[in-house]
C-alpha atoms as a printed R data frame, in Angstrom:
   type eleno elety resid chain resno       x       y      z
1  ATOM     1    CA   UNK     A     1 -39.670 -18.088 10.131
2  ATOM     2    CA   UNK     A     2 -36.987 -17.472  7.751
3  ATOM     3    CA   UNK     A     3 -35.408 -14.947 10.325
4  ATOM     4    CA   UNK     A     4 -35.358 -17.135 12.720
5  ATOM     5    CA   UNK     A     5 -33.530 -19.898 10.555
6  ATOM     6    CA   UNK     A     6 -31.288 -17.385  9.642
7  ATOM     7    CA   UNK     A     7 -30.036 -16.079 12.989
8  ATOM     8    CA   UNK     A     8 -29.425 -19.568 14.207
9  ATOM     9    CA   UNK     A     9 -27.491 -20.432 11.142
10 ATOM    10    CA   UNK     A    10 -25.241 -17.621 10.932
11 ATOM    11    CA   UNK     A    11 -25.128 -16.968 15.232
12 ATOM    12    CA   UNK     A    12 -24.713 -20.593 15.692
13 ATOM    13    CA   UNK     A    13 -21.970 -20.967 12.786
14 ATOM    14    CA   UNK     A    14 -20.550 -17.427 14.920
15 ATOM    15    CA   UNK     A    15 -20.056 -19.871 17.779
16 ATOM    16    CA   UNK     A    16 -18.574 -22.822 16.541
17 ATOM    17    CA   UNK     A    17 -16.161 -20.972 14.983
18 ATOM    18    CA   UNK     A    18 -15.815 -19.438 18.447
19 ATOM    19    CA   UNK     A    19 -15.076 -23.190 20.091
20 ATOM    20    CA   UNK     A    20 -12.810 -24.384 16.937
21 ATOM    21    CA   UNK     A    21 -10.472 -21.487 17.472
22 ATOM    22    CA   UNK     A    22 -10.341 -22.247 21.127
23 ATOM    23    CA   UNK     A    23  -9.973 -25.670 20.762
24 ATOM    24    CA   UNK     A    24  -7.163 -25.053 18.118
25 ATOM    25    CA   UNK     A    25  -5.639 -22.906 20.376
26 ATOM    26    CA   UNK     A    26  -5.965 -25.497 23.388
27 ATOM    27    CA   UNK     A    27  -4.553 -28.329 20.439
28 ATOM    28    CA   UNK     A    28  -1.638 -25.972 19.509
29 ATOM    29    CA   UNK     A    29  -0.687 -25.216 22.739
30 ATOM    30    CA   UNK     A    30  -0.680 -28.764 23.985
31 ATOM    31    CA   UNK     A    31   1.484 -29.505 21.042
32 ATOM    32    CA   UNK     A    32   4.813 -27.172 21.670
33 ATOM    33    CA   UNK     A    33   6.625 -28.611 24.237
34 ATOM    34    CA   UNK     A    34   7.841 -26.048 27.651
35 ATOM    35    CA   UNK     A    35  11.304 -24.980 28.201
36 ATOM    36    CA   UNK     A    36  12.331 -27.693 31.021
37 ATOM    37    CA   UNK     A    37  11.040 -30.628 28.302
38 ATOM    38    CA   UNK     A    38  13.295 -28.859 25.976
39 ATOM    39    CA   UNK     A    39  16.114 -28.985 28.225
40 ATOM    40    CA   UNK     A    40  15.391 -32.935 29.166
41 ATOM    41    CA   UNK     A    41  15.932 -33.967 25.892
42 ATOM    42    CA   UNK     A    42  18.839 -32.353 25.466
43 ATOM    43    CA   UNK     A    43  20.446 -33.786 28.134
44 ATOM    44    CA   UNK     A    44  18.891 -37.029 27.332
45 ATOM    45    CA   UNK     A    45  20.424 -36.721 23.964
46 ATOM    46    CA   UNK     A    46  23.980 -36.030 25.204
47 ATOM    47    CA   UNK     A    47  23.466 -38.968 27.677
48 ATOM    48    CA   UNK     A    48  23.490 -36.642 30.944
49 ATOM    49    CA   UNK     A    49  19.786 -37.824 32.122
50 ATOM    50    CA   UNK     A    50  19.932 -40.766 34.094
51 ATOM    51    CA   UNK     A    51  17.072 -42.719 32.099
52 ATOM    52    CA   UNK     A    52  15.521 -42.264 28.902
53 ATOM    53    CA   UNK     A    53  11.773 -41.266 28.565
54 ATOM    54    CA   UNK     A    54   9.380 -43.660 27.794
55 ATOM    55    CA   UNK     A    55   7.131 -42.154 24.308
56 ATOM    56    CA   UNK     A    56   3.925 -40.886 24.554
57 ATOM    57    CA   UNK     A    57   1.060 -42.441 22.800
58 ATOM    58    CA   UNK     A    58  -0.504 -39.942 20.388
59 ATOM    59    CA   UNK     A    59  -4.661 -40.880 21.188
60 ATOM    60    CA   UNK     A    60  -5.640 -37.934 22.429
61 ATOM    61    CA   UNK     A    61  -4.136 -36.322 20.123
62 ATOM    62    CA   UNK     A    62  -5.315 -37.996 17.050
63 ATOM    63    CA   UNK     A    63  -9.032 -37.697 18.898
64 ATOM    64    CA   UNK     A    64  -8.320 -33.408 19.181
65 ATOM    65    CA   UNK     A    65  -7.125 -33.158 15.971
66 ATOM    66    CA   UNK     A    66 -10.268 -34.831 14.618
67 ATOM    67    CA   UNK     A    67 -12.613 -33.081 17.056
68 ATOM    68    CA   UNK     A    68 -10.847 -29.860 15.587
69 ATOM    69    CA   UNK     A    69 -11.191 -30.319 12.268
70 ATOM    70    CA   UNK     A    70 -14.902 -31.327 12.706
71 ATOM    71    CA   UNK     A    71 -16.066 -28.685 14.370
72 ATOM    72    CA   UNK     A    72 -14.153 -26.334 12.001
73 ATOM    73    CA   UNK     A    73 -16.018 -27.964  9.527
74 ATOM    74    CA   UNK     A    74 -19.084 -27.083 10.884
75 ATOM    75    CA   UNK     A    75 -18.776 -23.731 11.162
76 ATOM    76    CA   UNK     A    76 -18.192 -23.118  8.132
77 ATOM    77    CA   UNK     A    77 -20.955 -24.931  6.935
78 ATOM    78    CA   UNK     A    78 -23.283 -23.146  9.252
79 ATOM    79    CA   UNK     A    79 -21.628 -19.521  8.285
80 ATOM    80    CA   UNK     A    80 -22.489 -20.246  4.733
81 ATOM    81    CA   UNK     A    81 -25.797 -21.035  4.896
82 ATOM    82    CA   UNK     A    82 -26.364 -18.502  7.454
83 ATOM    83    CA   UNK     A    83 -25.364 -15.988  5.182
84 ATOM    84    CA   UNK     A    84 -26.984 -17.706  2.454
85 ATOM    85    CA   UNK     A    85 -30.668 -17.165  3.656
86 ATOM    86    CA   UNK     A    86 -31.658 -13.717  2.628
87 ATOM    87    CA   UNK     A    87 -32.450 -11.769  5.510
């Protein structure tokens, strides 16, 4: 039984630190703007565009962030105990 609670603690703490990187990843990638949005503002800065963009709300990315750090969280949590349990 002990095996048992010990391969889903450290294979499932394995995984979720699987998802957290990829969702960091995902988050991080989101957050850098691409060349051409670069370039907008620019413009928009020197007055060249002909309108000014409207800001973004920041929800989602509040909601990410959180989600993130949760799941981070819980990964770690499960790795420790995982590796806690004496196999």
């Amino acid at each position: 039984m002990l095996d048992v609670l010990n391969d889903i603690f450290t294979y499932g703490g394995e995984l979720l630190a699987l998802a957290a990187f990829a969702l960091w990843l995902w988050f991080a990638l989101r957050l850098f703007p691409s060349l051409e949005a670069i370039i907008a503002r620019y413009e928009d800065d020197l007055c060249l565009g002909g309108s000014k963009p409207r800001a973004k709300g920041m929800t989602g990315v509040r909601l990410l962030n959180r989600l993130a750090v949760s799941v981070t969280a819980l990964s770690l949590f499960f790795s420790a105990v995982g590796y806690a349990i004496p196999d």
